[in-house]
C-alpha positions as CSV (number, residue, x, y, z in Angstrom):
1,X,7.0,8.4,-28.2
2,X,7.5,4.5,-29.1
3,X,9.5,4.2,-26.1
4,X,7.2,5.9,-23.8
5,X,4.2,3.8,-25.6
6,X,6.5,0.7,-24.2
7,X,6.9,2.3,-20.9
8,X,3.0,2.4,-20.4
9,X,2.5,-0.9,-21.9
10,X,4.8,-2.0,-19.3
11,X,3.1,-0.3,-16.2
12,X,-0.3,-1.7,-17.7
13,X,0.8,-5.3,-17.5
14,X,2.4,-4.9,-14.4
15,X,-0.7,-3.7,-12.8
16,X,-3.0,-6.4,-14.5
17,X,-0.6,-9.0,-13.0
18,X,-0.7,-7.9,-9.8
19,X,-4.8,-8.0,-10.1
20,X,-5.3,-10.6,-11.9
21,X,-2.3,-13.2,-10.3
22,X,-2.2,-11.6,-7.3
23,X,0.9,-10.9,-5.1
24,X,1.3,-12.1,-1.3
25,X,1.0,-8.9,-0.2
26,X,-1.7,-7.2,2.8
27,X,-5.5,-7.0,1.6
28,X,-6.5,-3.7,2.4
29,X,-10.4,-3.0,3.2
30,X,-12.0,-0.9,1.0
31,X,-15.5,0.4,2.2
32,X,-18.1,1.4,-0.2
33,X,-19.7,0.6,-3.3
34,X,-19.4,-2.0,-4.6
35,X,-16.9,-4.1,-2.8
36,X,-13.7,-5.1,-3.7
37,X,-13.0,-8.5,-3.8
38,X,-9.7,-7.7,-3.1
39,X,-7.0,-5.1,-3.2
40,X,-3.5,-5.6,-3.6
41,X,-0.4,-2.3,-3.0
42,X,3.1,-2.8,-4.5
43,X,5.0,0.4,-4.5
44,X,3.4,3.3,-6.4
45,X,0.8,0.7,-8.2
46,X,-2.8,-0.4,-6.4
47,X,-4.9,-3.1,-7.7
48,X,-8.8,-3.1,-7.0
49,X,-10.4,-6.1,-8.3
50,X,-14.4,-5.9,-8.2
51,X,-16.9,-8.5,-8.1
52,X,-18.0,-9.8,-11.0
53,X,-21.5,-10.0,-13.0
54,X,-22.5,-12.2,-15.8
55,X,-20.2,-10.6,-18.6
56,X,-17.0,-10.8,-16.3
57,X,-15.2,-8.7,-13.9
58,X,-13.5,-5.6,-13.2
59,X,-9.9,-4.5,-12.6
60,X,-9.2,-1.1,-11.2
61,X,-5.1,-0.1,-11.4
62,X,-4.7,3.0,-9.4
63,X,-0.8,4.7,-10.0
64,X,0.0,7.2,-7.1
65,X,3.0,8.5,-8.7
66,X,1.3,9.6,-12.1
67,X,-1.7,10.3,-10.3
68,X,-4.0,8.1,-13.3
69,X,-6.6,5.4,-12.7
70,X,-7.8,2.8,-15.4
71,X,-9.8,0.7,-15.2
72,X,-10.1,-2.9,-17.3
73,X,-13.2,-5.2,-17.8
74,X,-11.7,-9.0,-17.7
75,X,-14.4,-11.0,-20.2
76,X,-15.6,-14.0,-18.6
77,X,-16.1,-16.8,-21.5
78,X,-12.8,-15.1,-23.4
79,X,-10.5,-13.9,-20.9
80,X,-10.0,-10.6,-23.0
81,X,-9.0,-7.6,-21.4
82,X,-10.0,-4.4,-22.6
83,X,-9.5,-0.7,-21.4
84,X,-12.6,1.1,-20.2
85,X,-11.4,4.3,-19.2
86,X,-7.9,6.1,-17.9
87,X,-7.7,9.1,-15.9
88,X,-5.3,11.4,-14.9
89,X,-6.6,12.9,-11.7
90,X,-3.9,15.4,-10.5
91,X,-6.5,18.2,-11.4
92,X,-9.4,16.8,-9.4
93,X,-7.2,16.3,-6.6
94,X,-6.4,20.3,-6.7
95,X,-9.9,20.8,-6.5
96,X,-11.2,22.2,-2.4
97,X,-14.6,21.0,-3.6
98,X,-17.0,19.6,-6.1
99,X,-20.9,18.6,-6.1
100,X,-20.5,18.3,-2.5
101,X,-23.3,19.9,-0.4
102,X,-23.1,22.8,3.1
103,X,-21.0,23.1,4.9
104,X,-18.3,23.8,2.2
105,X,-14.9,23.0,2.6
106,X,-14.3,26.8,2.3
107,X,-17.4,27.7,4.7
108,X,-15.8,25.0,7.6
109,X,-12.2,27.5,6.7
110,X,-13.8,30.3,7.0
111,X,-15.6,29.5,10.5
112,X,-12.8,28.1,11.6
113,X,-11.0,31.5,11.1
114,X,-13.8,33.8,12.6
């Protein structure tokens, strides 16, 4: 357990550098919102660093091998990092659909079949 605990604490800081230093790496569009500032990919890590408001900023640290998104608020006057929320999202990825409206992912299957 205490050396899994260091194994995360690793991945954690790794991602945060790569956000937070930024790597020379391709800057990747991301459409939607809000914008990214930027977004930075090194092997199975991705860094999405949103704009910032009055309080600070926020880091999002996507890992594609464990399938888990956290996401870290960056305090603007301290510096502080602190966790907001992690994820694992290998079960929502499973899902065909969710709150999503007609025409289904299984109705568009279906028609497709007929």
């Amino acid at each position: 357990m205490y050396c899994n605990h260091k194994i995360r604490v690793g991945w954690i800081a790794t991602g945060l550098a790569v956000a937070w230093l930024g790597w020379h790496v391709i800057t990747v569009p991301v459409y939607g919102q809000p914008e990214a500032e930027s977004v930075h990919h090194r092997g199975d890590l991705i860094a999405i660093q949103l704009p910032g408001d009055s309080t600070g900023e926020r880091v999002i640290i996507v890992d594609s091998q464990r399938r888990s998104i956290a996401v870290y608020h960056i305090s603007k006057d301290q510096g502080k990092i602190r966790l907001e929320s992690m994820r694992n999202i290998e079960s929502d990825l499973r899902m065909t659909s969710f709150n999503s409206h007609s025409p289904t992912p299984e109705e568009v299957r279906l028609g497709l079949e007929r």
